[in-house]
Structure formats: C-alpha cells, structure tokens
C-alpha positions in Angstrom: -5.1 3.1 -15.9 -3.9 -0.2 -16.8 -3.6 -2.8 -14.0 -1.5 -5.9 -14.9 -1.2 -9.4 -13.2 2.1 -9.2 -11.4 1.4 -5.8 -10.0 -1.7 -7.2 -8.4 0.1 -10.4 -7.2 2.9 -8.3 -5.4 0.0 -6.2 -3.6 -1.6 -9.3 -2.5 1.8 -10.7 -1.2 2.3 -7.2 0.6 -1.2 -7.5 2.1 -0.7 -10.9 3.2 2.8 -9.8 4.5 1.9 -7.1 6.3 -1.2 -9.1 7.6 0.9 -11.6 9.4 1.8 -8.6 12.0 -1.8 -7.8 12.8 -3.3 -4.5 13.2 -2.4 -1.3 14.4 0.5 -0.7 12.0 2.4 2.4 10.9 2.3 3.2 7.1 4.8 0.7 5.1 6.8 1.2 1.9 8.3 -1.0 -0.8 10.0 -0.9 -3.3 8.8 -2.9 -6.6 11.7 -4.9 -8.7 11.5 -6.9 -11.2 12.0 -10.9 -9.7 14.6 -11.6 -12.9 16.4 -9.0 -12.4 17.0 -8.6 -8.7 18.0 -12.6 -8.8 20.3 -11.9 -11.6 22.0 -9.3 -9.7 21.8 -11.3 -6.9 22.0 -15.3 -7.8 22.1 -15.9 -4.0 18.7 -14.9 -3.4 17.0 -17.1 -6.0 16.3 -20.3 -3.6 14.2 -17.7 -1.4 12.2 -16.2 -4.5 11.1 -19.8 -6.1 7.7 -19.0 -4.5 7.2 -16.1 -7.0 7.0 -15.5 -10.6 10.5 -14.9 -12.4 7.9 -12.4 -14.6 6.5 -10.8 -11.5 7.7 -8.0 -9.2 9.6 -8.9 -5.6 8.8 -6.3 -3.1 11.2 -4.7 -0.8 10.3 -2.9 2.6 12.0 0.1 3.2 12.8 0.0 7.2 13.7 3.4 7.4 10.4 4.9 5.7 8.9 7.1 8.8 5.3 9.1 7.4 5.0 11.4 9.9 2.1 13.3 10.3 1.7 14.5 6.9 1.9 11.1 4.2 1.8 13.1 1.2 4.3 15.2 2.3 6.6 12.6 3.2 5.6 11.1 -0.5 6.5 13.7 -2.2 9.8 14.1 -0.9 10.4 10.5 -2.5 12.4 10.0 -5.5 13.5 5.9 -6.4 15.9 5.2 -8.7 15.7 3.6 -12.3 16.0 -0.3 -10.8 13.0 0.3 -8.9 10.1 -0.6 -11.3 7.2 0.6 -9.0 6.3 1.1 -5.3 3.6 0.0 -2.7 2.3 1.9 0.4 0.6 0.0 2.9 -1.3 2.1 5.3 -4.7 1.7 7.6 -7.5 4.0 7.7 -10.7 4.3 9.6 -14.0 5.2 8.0 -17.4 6.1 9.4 -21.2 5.3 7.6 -22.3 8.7 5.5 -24.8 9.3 8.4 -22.5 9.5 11.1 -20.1 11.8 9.5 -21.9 15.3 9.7 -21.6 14.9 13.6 -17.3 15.0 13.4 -15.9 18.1 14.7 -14.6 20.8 12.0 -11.2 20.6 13.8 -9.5 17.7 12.4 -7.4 16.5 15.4 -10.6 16.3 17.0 -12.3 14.7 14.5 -10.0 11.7 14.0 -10.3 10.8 18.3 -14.2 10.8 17.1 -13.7 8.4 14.5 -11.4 6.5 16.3 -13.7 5.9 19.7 -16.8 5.7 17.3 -18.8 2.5 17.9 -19.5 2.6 13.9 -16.4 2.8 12.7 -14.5 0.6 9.9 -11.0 0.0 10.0 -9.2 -0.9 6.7 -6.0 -1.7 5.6 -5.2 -0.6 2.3 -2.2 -1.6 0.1 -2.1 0.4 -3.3 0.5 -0.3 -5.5 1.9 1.5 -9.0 4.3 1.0 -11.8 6.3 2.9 -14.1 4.5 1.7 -17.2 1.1 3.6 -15.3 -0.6 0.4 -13.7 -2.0 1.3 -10.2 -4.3 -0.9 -8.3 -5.4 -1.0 -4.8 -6.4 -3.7 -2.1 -8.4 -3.9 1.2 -8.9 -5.5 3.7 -11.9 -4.9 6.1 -10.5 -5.3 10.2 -12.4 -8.3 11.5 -12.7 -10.2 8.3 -11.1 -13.0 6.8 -13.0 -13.0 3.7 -12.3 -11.6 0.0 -9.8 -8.8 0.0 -11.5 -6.0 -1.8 -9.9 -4.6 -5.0 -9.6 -1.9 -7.6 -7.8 0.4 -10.2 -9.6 3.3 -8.7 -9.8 2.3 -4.4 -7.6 5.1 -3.7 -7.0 7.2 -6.5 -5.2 10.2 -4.7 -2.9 8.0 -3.4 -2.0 5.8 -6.7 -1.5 9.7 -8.1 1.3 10.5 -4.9 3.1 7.0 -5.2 3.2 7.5 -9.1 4.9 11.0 -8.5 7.8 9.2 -6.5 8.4 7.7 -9.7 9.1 10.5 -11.8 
C-alpha cells in the first residue's frame, strides 16, 4: 500500500485531536477532504485552516457516528460520497503480553472484563486512516506515554481493509 505525507499528517492531527479529551473514548470517525477544496467551497473557513497544508487533507468528525457493539458491522454499512477523499477511525483497544493470553476465557464477554481488570494490560489508542488512491497508514499511541507515536502501513491491516470498503 502506498502511504503518502498528507494522509499521515491528518492522522497525526486526529491523534493529537482526539488526545486532547483523554482516555476512555468511544470509537471516532472522519471524514477526509481535500484542504483546497473544502476552503474553496467554503472561503469562510480558510482563516481557521492556515495551520494546515492547502495540499493536505482537513478532517471532519462525524458526531453522529455510534459503533455499537459490532465496529465492522457498523463499517460496513458506510458508504461516503465522491467529496470525501478518505476516512479515519479513531478507536482504543487493550492488549495483553503473549504469555498472559492462554489464561482468557473462551467466552468473549468474559474475556474482555479479563483483559480489562488485568494488571498486564496495554491500552492503545489507534487512529488508522485510508484514501481513495489506496494509502492506509496507522498510528498509536501507548496509554501512559508521552513519547513517539508509533506508526505503520500495516498496524492494523483488517481495519485499513473495512475503512477502505466504506469508500467503494
């Protein structure tokens, strides 16, 4: 997959966005536009996009977005129209070491209260973004770190592949 600079740029802005809340946040959307064209279709936003690259993407949340229990469900029932150039999920996941894994429960609502009351456990928010042209990348964040974010093409492949669909 190709990644590009101004996809990467929006998903750091996203991150950084998002990051300003804190923790313990629902699963976000946005939409991806083009900067030049959104502030030549609207001239009155350009004083509040002069941070940003006219040749990068501005990113817009969409409030009403509700997962639900099932995220790729939810993703697949998404369609965007032809102005929207690409799309970014923001999400947060927990994660165990390898070793501590084969003692979770098979069931998977019980398995998830395990993770989440394990001492051990890593929480991560993840921001993976993808455009029509096929760029996907992915950021992290580590819960309890102000370092690096971590980065990739391939940090969440399956999901890149979901938010792609909604592009289709």
């Amino acid at each position: 997959m190709l990644v590009n600079d101004a996809l990467v740029a929006a998903l750091v802005e996203v991150e950084r966005h998002v990051g300003r809340l804190g923790w313990d946040q629902p699963a976000r959307l946005f939409a991806l536009v083009p900067t030049a064209e959104l502030i030549a279709a609207e001239p009155a936003l350009a004083e509040h996009l002069s941070a940003g690259s006219p040749d990068g993407f501005s990113s817009i949340e969409q409030e009403d977005f509700r997962p639900g229990t099932e995220l790729a469900e939810t993703l697949a029932r998404i369609a965007w129209p032809p102005t929207v150039a690409g799309c970014v999920l923001a999400l947060e996941r927990s994660f165990l070491p390898p070793d501590a894994e084969d003692d979770l429960p098979e069931d998977p609502e019980l398995a998830a209260r395990a993770v989440a009351a394990h001492p051990r456990r890593l929480d991560l928010r993840v921001v993976v973004g993808v455009t029509r042209d096929g760029a996907s990348h992915g950021v992290a964040r580590v819960r309890g770190e102000d370092g690096d974010l971590l980065g990739g093409a391939d940090l969440v492949p399956a999901l890149a592949a979901a938010l792609a669909h909604t592009l289709e």
